[in-house]
DOLUMDO-817979 format. One record per residue (C-alpha): residue number from 1; chain; x, y, z. Coordinates in steps of 0.2 Angstrom, whole numbers, plus 5000, padded with zeros to 4 digits. Example, Ala and Ser with C-alpha at 12.3 -4.5 7.8 and 13.67 -1.06 7.14 Angstrom:
2
R  1  A  5062  4978  5039
R  2  A  5068  4995  5036
//
This chain:
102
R  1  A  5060  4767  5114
R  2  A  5080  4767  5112
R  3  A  5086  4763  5096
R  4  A  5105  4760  5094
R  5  A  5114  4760  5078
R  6  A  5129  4751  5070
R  7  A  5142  4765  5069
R  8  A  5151  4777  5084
R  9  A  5142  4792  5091
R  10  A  5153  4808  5084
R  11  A  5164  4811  5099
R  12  A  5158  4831  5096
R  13  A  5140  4825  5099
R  14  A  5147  4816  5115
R  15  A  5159  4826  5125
R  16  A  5144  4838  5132
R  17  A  5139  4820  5139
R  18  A  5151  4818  5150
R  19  A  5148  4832  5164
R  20  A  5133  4821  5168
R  21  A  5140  4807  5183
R  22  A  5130  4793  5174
R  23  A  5138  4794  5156
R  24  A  5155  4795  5164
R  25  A  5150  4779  5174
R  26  A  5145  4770  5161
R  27  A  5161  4773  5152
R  28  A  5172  4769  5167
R  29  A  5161  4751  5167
R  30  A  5165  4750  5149
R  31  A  5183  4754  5151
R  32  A  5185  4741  5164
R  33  A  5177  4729  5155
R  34  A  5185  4731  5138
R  35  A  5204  4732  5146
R  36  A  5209  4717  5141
R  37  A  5202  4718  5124
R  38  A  5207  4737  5116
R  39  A  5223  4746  5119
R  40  A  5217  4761  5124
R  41  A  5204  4766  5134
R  42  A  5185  4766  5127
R  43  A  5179  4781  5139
R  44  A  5196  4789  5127
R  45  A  5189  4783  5110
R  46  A  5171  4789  5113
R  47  A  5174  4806  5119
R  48  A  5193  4808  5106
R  49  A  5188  4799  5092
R  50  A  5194  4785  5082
R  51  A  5210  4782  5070
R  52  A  5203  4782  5051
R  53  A  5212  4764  5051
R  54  A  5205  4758  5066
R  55  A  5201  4738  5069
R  56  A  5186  4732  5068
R  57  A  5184  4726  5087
R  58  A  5190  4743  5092
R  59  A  5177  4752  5081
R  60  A  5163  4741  5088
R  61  A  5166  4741  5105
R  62  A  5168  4761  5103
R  63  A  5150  4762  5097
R  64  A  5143  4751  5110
R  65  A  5151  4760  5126
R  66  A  5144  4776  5120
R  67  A  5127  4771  5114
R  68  A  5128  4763  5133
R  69  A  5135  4779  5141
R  70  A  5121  4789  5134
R  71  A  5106  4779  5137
R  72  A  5114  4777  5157
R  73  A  5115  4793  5153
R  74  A  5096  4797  5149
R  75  A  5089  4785  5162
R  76  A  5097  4793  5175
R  77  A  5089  4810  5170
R  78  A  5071  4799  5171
R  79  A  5068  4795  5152
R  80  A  5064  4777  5152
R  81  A  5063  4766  5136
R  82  A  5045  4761  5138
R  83  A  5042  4754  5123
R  84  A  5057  4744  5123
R  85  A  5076  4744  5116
R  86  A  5083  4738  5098
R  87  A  5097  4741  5087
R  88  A  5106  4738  5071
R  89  A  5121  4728  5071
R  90  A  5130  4730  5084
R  91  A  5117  4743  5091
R  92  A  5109  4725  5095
R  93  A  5122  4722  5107
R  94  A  5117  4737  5117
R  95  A  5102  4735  5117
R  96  A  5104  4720  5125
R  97  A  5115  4728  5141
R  98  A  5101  4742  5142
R  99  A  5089  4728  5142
R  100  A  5099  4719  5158
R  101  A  5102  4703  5147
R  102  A  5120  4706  5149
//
């Protein structure tokens, strides 16, 4: 099972993610989906970090695109979620896209 929480991924935790092509896809998906929402790019807020101040919109999509990247991330290495996806608050919303229900 994947099992997504409410709060950003460390970007520390992240950045050795991206070397792998289907985490850096999934962030370019997310970017391109979010542009019109956040500033500055999402694949930039996962792997830098977020301002101590940052809004609440920003903080959650943040958590979301990296929670995505990875488990691209994983599936593309051959790890499937057999026994299903979940998540807590806004983990929910990303386990709905890992799901295909978005």
């Amino acid at each position: 099972a994947f099992v997504f929480g409410d709060r950003p991924t460390a970007p520390a935790a992240l950045r050795s993610w991206n070397r792998l092509p289907a985490f850096r896809e999934a962030l370019q998906e997310c970017d391109a989906a979010a542009r019109a929402l956040v500033s500055t790019p999402l694949s930039q807020l996962v792997l830098e970090g977020l301002a101590a101040d940052a809004p609440t919109l920003e903080v959650a999509l943040t958590a979301i695109a990296g929670q995505y990247a990875v488990a691209r991330a994983w599936i593309a290495l051959g790890v499937e979620p057999l026994a299903g996806v979940t998540g807590h608050g806004v983990g929910e919303f990303t386990a709905a896209l890992c799901s295909g229900l978005f």
